[in-house]
N, CA and C atoms as a LAMMPS dump frame, in Angstrom:
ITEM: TIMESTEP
0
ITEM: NUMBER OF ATOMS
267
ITEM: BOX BOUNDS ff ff ff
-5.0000000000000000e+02 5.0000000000000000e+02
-5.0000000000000000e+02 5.0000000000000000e+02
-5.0000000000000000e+02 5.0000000000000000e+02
ITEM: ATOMS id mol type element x y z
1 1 1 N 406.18 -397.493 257.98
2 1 2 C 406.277 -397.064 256.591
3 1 3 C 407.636 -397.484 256.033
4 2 1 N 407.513 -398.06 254.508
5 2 2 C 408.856 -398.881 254.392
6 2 3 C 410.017 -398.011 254.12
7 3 1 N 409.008 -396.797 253.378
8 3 2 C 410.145 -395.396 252.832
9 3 3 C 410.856 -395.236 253.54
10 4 1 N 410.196 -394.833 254.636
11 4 2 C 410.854 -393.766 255.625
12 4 3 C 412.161 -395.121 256.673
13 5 1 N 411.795 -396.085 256.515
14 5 2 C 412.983 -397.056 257.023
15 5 3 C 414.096 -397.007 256.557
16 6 1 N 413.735 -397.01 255.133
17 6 2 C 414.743 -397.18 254.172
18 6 3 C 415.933 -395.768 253.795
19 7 1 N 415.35 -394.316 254.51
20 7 2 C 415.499 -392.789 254.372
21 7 3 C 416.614 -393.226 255.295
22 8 1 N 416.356 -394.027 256.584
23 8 2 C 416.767 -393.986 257.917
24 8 3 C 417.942 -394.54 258.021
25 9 1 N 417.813 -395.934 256.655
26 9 2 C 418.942 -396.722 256.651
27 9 3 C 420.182 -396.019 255.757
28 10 1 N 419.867 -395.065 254.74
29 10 2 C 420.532 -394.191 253.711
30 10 3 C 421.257 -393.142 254.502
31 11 1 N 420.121 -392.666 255.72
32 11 2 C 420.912 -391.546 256.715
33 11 3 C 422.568 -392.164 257.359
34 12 1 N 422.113 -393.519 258.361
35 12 2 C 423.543 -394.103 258.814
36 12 3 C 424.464 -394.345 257.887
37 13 1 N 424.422 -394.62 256.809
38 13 2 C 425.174 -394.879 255.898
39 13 3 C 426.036 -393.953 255.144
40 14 1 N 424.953 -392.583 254.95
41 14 2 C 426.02 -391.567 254.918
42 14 3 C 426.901 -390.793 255.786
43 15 1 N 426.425 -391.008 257.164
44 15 2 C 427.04 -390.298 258.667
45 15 3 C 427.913 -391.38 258.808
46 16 1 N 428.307 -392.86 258.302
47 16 2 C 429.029 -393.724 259.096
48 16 3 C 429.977 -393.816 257.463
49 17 1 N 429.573 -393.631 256.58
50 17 2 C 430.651 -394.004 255.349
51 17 3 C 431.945 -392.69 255.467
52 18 1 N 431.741 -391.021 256.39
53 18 2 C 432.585 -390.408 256.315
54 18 3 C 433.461 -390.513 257.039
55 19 1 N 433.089 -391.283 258.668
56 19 2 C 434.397 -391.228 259.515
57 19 3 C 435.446 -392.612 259.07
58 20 1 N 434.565 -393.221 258.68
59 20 2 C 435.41 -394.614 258.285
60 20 3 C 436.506 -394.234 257.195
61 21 1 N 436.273 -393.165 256.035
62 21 2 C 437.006 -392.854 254.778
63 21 3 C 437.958 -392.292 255.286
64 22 1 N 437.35 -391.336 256.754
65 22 2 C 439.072 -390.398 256.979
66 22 3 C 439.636 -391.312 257.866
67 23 1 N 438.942 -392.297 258.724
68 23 2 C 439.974 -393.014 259.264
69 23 3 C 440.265 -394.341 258.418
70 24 1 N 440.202 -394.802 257.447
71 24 2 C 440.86 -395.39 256.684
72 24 3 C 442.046 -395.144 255.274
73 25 1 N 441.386 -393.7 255.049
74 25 2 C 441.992 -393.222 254.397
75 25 3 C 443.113 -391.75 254.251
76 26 1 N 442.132 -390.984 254.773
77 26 2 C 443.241 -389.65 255.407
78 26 3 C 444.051 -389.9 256.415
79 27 1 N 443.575 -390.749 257.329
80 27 2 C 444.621 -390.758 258.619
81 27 3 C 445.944 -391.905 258.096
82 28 1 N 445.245 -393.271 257.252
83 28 2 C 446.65 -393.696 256.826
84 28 3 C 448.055 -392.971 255.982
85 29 1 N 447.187 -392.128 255.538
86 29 2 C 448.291 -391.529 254.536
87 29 3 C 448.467 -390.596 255.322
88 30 1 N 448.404 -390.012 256.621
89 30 2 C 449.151 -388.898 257.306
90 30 3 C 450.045 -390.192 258.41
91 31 1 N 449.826 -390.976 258.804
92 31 2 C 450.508 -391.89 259.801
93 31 3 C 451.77 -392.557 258.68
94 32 1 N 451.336 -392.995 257.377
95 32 2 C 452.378 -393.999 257.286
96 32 3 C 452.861 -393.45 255.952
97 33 1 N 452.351 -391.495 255.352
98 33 2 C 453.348 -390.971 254.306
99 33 3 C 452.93 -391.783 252.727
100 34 1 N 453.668 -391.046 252.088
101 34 2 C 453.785 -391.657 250.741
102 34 3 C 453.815 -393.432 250.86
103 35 1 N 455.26 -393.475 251.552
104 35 2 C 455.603 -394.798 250.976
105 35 3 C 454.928 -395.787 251.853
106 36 1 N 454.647 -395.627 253.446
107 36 2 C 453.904 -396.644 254.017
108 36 3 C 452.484 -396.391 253.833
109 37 1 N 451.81 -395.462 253.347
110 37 2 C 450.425 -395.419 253.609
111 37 3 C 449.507 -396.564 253.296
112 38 1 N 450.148 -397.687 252.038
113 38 2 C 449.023 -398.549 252.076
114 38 3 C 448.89 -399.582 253.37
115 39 1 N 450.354 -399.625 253.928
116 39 2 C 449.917 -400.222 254.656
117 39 3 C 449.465 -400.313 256.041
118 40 1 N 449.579 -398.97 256.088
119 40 2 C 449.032 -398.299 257.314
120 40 3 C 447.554 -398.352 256.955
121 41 1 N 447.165 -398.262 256.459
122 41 2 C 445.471 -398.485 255.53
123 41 3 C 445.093 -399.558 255.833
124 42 1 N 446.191 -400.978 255.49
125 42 2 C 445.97 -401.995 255.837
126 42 3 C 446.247 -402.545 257.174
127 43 1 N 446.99 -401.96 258.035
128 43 2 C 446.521 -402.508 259.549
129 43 3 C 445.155 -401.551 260.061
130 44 1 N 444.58 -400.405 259.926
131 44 2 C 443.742 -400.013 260.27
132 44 3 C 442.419 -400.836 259.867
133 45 1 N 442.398 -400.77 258.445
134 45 2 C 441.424 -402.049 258.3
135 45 3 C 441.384 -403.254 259.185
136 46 1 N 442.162 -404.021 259.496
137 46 2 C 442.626 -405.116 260.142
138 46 3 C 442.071 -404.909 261.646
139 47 1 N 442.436 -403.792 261.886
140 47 2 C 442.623 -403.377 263.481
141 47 3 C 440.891 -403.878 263.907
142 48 1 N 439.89 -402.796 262.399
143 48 2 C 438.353 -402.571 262.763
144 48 3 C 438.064 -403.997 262.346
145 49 1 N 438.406 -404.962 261.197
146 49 2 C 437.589 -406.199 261.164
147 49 3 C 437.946 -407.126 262.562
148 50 1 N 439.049 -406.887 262.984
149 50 2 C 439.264 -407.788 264.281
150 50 3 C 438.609 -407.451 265.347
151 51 1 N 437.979 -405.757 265.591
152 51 2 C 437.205 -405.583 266.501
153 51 3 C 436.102 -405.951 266.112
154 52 1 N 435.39 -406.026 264.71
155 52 2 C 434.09 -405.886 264.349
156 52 3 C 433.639 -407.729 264.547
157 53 1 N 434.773 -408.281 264.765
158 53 2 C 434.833 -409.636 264.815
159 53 3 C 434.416 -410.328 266.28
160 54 1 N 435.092 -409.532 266.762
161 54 2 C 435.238 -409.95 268.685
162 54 3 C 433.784 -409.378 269.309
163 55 1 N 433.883 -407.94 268.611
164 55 2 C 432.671 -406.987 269.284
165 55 3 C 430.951 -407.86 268.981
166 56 1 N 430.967 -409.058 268.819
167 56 2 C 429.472 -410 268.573
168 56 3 C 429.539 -410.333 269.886
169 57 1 N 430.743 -411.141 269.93
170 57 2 C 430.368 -411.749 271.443
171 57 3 C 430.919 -411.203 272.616
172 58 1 N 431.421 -409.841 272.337
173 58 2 C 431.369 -409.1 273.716
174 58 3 C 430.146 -408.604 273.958
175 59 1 N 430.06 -407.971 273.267
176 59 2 C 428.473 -407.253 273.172
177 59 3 C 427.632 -408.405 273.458
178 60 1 N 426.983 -409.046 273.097
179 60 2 C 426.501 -410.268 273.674
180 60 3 C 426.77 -411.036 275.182
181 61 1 N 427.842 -411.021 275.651
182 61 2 C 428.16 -411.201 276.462
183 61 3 C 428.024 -409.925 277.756
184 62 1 N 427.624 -408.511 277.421
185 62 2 C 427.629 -407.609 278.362
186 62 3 C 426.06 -407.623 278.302
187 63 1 N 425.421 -408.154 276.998
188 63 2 C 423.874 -407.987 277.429
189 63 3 C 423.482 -408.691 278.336
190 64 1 N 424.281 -410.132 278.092
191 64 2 C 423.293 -411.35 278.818
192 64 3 C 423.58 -411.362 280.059
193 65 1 N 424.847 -410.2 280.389
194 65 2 C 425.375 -410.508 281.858
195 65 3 C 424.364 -409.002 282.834
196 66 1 N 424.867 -407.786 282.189
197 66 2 C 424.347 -407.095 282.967
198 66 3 C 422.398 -406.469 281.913
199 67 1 N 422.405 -406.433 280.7
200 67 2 C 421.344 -406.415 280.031
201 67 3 C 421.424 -405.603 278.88
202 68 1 N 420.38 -404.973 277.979
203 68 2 C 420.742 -404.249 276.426
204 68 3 C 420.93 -403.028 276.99
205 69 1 N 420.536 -402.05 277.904
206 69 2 C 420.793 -400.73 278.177
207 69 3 C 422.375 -400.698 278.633
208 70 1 N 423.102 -401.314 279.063
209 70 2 C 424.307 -401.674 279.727
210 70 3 C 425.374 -401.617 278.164
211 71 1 N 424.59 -402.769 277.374
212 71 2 C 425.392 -402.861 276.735
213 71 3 C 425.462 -401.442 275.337
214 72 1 N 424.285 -401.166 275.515
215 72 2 C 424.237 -399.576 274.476
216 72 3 C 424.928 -398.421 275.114
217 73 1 N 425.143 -398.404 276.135
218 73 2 C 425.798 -397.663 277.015
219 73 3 C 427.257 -397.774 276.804
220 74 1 N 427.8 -398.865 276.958
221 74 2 C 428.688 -399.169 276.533
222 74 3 C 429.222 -398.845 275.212
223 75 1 N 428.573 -399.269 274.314
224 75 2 C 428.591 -398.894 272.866
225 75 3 C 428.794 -397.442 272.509
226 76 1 N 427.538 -396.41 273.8
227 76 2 C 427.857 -394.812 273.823
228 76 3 C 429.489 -394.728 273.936
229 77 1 N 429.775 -395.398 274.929
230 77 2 C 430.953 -394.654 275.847
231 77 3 C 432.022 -395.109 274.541
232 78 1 N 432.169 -395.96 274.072
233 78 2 C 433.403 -396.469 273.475
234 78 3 C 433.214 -395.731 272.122
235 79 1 N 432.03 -395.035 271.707
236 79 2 C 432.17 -393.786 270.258
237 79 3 C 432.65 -392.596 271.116
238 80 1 N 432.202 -392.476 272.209
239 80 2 C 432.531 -391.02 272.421
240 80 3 C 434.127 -390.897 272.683
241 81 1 N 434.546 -391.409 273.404
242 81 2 C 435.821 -391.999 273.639
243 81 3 C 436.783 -392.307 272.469
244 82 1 N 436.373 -392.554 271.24
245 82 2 C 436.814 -392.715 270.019
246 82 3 C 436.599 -391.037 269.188
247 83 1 N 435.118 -390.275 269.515
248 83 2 C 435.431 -389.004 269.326
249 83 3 C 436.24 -388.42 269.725
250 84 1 N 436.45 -388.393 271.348
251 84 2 C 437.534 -387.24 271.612
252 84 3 C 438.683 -387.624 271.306
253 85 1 N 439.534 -389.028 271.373
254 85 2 C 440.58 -389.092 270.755
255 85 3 C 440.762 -388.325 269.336
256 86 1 N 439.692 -388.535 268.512
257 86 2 C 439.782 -388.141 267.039
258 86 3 C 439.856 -386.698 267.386
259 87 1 N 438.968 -385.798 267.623
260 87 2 C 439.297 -384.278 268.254
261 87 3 C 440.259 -383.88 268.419
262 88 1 N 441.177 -384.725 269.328
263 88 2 C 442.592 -383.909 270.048
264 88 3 C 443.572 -384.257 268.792
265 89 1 N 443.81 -385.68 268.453
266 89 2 C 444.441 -385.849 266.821
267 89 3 C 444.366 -384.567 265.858
């Protein structure tokens, strides 16, 4: 059903547009203050397009080596791991 795809795609989008805002936006302006915050904004950005860049052909590279459950696994471990850091912060 195309609705309900489309419900599904609106859901990630609102669960993934809030952590990105506080970590692009609340956490720069608590790390780098008034006067550095933009650009603390701007290496954080930087930081995620350079991972979002690399992370094709790693990920790719952990499927084709060990397979897709390996590599979603992976994918688990490195959010959760990114949760609890954010937690103890």
């Amino acid at each position: 059903d195309r609705g309900r795809r489309g419900s599904f795609v609106a859901y990630a989008a609102v669960f993934l547009l809030a952590p990105y805002t506080f970590c692009s936006g609340v956490l720069a302006l608590k790390l780098g203050g008034q006067r550095g915050g933009a650009a603390a904004a701007g290496l954080i950005d930087t930081a995620g397009y350079l991972g979002a860049t690399l992370a094709g052909s790693g990920v790719g590279r952990l499927a084709d080596a060990f397979g897709w459950g390996w590599a979603f696994a992976a994918l688990a471990a490195v959010a959760g791991l990114t949760l609890a850091v954010a937690a103890v912060y």
